[in-house]
TIVEXLO-442549 format. One record per residue (C-alpha): x, y, z. Coordinates in steps of 0.001 Angstrom, whole numbers. Each point is the difference from the previous one (the first is absolute). Layout:
# residues N
<x = X&y = Y&z = Z>;
...
END
This chain:
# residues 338
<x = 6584&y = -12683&z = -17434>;
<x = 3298&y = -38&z = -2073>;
<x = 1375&y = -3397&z = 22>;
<x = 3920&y = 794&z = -40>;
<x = 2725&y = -1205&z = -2872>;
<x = 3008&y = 2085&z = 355>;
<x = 3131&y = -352&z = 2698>;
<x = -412&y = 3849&z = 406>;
<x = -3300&y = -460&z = 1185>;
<x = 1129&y = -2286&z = 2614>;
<x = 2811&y = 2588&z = 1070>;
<x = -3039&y = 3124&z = 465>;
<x = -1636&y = -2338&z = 2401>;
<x = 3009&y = -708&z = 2032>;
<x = 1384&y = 3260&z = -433>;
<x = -3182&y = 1415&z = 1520>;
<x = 1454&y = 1060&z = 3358>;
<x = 2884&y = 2492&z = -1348>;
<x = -3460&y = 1588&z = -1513>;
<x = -2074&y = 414&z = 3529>;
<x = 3301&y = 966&z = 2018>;
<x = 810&y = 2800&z = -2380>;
<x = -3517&y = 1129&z = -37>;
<x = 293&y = -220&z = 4314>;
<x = 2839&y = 1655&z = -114>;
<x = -1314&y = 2891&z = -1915>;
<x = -2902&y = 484&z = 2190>;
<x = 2592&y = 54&z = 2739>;
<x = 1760&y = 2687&z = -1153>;
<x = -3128&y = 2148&z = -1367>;
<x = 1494&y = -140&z = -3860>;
<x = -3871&y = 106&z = -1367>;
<x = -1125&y = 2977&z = 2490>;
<x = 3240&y = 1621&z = -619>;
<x = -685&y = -503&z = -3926>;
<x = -3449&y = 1099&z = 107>;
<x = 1482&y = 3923&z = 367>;
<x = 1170&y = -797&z = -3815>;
<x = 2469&y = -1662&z = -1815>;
<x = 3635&y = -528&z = 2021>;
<x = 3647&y = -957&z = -720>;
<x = 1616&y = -2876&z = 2161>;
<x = 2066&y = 3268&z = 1774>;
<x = -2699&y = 1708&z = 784>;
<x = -2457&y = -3039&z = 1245>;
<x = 3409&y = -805&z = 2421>;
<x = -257&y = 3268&z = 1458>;
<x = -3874&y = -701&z = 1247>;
<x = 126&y = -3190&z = 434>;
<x = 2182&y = -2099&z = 2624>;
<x = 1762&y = -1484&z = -3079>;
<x = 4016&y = -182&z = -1697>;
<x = -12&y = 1712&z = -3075>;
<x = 1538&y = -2871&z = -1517>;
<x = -2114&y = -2533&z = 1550>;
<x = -2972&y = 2573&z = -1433>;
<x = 781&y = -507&z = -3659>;
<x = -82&y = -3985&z = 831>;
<x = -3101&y = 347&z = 1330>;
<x = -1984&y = 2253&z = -2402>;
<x = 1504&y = -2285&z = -3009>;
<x = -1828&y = -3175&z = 2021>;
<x = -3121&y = 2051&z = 644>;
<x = 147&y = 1232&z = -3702>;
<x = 229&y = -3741&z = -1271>;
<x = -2892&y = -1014&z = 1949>;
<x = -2112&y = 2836&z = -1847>;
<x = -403&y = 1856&z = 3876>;
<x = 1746&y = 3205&z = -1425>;
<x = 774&y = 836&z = -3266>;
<x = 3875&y = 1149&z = -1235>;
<x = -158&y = 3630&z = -1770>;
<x = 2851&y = -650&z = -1868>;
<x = 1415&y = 3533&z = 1708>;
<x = 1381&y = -2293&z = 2846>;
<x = -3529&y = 1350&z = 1945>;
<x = -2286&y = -2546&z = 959>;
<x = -4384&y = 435&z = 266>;
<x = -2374&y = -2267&z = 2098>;
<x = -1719&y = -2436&z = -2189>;
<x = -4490&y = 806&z = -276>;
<x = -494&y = -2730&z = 2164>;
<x = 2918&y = 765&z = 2875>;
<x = -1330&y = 3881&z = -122>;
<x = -3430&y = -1511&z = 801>;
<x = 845&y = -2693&z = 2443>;
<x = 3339&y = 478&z = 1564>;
<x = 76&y = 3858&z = 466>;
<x = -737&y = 505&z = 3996>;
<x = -3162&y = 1948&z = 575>;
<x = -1634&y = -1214&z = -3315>;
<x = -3376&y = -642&z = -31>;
<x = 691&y = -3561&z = -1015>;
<x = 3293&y = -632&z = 1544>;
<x = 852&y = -3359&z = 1353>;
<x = 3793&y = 602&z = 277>;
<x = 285&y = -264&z = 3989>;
<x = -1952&y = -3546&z = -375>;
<x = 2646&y = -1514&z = -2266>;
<x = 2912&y = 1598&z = 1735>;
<x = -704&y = -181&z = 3288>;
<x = -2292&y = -3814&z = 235>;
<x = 527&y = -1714&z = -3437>;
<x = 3976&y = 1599&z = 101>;
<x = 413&y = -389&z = 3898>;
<x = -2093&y = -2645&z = 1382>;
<x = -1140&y = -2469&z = -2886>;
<x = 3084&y = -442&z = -2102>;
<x = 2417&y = -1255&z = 2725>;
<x = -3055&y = -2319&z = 983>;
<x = 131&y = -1693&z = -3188>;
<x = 3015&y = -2309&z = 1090>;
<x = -2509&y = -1637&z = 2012>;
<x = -1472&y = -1561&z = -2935>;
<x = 1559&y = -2817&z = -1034>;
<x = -33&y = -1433&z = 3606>;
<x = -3764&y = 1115&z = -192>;
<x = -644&y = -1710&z = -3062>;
<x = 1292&y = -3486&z = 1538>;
<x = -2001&y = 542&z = 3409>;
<x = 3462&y = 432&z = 1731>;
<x = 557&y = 3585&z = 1792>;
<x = 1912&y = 384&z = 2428>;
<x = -1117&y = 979&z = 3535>;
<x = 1616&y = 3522&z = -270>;
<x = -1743&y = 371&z = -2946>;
<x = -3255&y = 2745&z = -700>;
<x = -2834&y = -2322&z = -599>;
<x = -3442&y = 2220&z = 112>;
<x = -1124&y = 3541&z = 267>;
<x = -723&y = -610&z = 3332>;
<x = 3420&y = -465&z = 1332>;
<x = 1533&y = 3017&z = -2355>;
<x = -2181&y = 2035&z = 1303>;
<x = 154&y = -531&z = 3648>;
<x = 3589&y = 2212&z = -410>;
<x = -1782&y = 3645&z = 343>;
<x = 3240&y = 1232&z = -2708>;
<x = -949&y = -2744&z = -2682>;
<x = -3307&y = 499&z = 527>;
<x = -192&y = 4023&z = -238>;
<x = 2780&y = 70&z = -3520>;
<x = -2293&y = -2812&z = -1380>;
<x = -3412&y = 1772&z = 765>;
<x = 1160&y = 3212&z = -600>;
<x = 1333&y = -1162&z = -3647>;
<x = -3386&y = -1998&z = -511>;
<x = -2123&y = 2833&z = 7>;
<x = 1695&y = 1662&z = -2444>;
<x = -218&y = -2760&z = -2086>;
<x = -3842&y = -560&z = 488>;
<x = -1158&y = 3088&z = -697>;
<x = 175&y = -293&z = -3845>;
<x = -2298&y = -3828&z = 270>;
<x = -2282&y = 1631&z = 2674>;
<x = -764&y = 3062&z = -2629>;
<x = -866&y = -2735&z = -2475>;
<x = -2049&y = -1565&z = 2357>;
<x = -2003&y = 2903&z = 684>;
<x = -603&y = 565&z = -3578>;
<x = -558&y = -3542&z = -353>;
<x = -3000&y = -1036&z = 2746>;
<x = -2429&y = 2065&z = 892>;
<x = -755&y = -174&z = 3611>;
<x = -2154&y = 3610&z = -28>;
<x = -2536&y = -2286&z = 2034>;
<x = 2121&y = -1471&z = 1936>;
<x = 395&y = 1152&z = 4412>;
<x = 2661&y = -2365&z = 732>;
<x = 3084&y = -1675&z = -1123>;
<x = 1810&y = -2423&z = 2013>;
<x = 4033&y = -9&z = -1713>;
<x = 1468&y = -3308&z = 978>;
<x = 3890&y = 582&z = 441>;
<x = -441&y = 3720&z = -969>;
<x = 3017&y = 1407&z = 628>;
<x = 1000&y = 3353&z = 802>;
<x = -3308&y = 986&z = -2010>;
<x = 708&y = 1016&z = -3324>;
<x = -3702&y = -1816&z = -1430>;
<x = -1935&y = 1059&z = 3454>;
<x = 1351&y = 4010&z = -304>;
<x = -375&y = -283&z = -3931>;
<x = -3444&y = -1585&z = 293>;
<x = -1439&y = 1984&z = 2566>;
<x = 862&y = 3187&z = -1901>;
<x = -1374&y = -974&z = -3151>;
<x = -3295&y = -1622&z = 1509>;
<x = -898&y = 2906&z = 2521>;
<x = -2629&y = -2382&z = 1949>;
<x = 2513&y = -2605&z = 290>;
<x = 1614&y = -1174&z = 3728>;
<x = 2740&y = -2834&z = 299>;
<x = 1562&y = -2224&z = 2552>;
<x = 3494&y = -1489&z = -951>;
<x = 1009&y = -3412&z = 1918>;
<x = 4131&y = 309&z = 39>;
<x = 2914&y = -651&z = 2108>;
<x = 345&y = 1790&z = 2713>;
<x = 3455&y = 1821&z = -1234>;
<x = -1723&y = 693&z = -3014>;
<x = -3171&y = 1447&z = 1663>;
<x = 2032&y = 2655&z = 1901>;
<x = 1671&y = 1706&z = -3587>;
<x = -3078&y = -755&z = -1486>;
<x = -2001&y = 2481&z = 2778>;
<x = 2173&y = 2858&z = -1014>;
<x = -824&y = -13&z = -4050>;
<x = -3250&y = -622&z = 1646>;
<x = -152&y = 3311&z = 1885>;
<x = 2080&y = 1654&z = -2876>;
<x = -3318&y = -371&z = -2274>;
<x = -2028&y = 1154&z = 2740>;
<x = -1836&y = -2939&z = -394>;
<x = 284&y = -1549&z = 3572>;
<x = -3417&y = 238&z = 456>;
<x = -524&y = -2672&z = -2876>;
<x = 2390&y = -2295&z = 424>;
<x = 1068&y = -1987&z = 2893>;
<x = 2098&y = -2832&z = 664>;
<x = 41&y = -3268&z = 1635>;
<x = 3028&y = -1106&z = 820>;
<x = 1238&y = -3834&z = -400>;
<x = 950&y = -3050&z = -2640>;
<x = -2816&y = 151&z = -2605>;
<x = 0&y = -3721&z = 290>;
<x = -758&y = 12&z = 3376>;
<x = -1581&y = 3006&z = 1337>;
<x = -3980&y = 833&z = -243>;
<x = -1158&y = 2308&z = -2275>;
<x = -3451&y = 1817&z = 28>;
<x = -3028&y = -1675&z = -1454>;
<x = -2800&y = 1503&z = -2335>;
<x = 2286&y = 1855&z = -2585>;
<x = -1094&y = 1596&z = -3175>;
<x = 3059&y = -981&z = -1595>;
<x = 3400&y = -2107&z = 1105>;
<x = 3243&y = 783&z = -2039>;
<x = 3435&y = -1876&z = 217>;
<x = 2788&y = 1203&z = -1975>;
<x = 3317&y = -1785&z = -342>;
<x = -1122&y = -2211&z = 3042>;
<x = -284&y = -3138&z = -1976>;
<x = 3698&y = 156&z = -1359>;
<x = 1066&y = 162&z = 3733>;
<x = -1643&y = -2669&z = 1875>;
<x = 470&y = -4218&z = -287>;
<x = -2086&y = -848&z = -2788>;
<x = -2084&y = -2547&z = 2504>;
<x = -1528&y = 3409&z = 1244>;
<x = -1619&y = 1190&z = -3291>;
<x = -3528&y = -1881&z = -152>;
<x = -108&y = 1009&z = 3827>;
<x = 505&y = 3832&z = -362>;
<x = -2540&y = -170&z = -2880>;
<x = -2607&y = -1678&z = 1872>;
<x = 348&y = 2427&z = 3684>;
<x = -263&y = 3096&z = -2703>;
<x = -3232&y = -1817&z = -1440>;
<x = -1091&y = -121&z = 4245>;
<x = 753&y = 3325&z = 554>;
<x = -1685&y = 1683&z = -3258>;
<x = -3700&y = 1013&z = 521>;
<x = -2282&y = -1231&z = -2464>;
<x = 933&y = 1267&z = -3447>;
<x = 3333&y = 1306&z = 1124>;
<x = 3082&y = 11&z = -2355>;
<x = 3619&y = -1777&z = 414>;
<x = 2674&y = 1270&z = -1652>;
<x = 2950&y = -1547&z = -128>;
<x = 3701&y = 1498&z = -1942>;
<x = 2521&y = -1730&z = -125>;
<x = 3023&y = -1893&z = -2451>;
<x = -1869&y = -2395&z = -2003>;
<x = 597&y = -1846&z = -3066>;
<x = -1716&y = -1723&z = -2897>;
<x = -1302&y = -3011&z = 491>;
<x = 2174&y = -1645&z = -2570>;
<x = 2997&y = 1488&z = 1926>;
<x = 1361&y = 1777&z = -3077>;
<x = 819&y = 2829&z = 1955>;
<x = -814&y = 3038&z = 436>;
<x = 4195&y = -3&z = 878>;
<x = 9&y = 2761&z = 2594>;
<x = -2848&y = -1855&z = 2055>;
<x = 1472&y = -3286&z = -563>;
<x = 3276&y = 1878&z = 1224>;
<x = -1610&y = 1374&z = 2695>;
<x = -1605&y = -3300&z = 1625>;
<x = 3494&y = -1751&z = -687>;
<x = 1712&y = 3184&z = 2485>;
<x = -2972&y = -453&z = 2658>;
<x = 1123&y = -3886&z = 177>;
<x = 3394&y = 1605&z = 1067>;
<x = -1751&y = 885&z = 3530>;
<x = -3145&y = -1663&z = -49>;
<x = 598&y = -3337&z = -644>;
<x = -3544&y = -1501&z = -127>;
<x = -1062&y = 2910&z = -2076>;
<x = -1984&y = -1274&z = -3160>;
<x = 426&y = 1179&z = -3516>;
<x = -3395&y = 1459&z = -611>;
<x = -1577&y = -660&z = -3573>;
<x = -3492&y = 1502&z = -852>;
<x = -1562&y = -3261&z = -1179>;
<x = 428&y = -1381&z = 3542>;
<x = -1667&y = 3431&z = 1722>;
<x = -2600&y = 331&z = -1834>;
<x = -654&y = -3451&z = 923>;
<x = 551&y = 675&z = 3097>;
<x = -2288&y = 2881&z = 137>;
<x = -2896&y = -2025&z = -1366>;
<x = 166&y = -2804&z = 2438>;
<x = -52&y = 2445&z = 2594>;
<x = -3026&y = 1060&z = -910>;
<x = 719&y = 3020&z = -1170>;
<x = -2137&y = 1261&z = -3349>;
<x = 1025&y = 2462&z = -3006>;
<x = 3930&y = -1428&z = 521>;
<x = 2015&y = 2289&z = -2709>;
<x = 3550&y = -298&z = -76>;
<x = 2161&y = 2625&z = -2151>;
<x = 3195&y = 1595&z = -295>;
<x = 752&y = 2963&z = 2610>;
<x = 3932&y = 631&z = -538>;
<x = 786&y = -850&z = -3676>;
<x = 2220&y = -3425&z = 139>;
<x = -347&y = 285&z = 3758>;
<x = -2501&y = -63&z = 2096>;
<x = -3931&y = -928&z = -860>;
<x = -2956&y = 1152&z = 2133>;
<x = -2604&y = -2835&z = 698>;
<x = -4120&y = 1320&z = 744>;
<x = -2253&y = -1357&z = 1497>;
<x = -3724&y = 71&z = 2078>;
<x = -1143&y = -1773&z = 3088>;
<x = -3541&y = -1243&z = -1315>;
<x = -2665&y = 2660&z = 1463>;
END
């Protein structure tokens, strides 16, 4: 952590948002797939793109300062390594629909909720859990269908991560439209899953399901993960991003029904934002906990000193908890004593 001395310092933080809407507004308009055919002028990006040529040049100089492209000096403009990687659609490892369409759509006007949050004052018309965003089918379908995009890349890691070779079942608490059931089940051939999700979410998630071909593996139940059943006797439980989005009050509850419904010897996994335990940072996890607050009010910032804690009074043996995400998201182990 960089302990800051300068007013200019200051300014990049509150600057920030110019940064994020140029880079939505690029996805938007396709500049980084358009760019990935080679190197463009502002004239000829305006012709593919829904963009002014004018309003082009303004753009590509903003994208350029943020290091997204890079300026050719020709007046022609290139995609940066990491936006030809990440923001191109149809990459391997793009992620561009999750920022535009759920951080750039859904998340960022949700963040005026937060200083009402932060006071434990929102107002009734206000979006105060999961649950009630996603009883709208539409919020519910451009949020899940973002997600998986943006799970992919952590569920890859996991696989390469854990080894669940021995492993029959997996029970995937607030799974999603499932990116770490599909990703899992293809990399562990012996592998089946059952995702507990909202009901909305279940019905998108059935079609990447089927997409897969995998619908014989993985099945749904369909309700609150707080208070639906799940099945019993699993050979491993896994919860990603499910801590960030429920009260806080929940957490030692949810760790203790996955401890119930493990067999003996069975893993939990859990992925999520977490921080150090002195709260140092990492800053995109502590920023990410302070933009869950904007919705869930109750929602705890997470700190690995306190889950592996957790873990241990649980019960649970062999707790490990490491970084997943770099500065963003950690992945906690651990067994149900055999």
């Amino acid at each position: 952590m960089t302990v800051l001395t300068e007013a200019d310092q200051i300014s990049e933080i509150a600057f920030g948002f110019m940064g994020s809407k140029a880079l939505f507004a690029a996805l938007g308009a396709g500049v980084f797939t358009h760019l990935s055919d080679g190197p463009q002028s502002c004239a000829e990006l305006a012709e593919s793109c829904p963009l002014d040529e004018a309003r082009t040049e303004t753009l590509m100089t903003a994208l350029a300062g943020l290091g997204l492209v890079e300026a050719r000096g020709d007046g022609r403009f290139a995609n940066s390594p990491a936006a030809e990687a990440f923001l191109v659609k149809g990459a391997k490892y793009d992620f561009g629909d999750y920022l535009r369409l759920q951080v750039g759509q859904q998340m960022y006007g949700l963040l005026d909720q937060i200083d009402d949050a932060l006071q434990d004052n929102l107002p009734e018309e206000a979006t105060a859990s999961y649950a009630e965003w996603f009883a709208d089918p539409e919020e519910a379908r451009l949020y899940s269908a973002s997600q998986h995009a943006g799970s992919l890349g952590p569920a890859r890691q996991l696989a390469r991560k854990i080894d669940l070779s021995a492993a029959k079942t997996l029970l995937d608490v607030g799974g999603g439209t499932g990116a770490f059931a599909i990703t899992l089940c293809k990399a562990f051939p012996d592998l089946s899953v059952t995702i507990v999700d909202f009901p909305n979410v279940a019905k998108l998630g059935r079609e990447y399901v089927e997409q897969a071909g995998l619908s014989d593996r993985i099945t749904y139940v369909e309700g609150n993960a707080l208070e639906t059943g799940w099945p019993g006797g699993q050979d491993a439980v896994l919860m990603s991003y499910l801590f960030s989005g429920v009260p806080g009050e929940t957490h030692d509850g949810l760790i203790a029904r996955a401890r119930d419904h493990l067999a003996p010897g069975g893993r939990f996994l859990l992925h999520d934002f977490v921080v150090r335990e002195d709260r140092s940072g990492p800053k995109l996890a502590a920023l990410w906990q302070l933009q869950h607050t904007a919705f869930t009010p109750r929602a705890r910032s997470l700190d690995e000193g306190w889950l592996k804690l957790a873990l241990e009074t649980a019960g649970f043996e062999a707790v490990d908890v490491g970084v997943m995400i770099p500065e963003m998201t950690m992945l906690a182990a651990a067994v149900k004593p055999a």
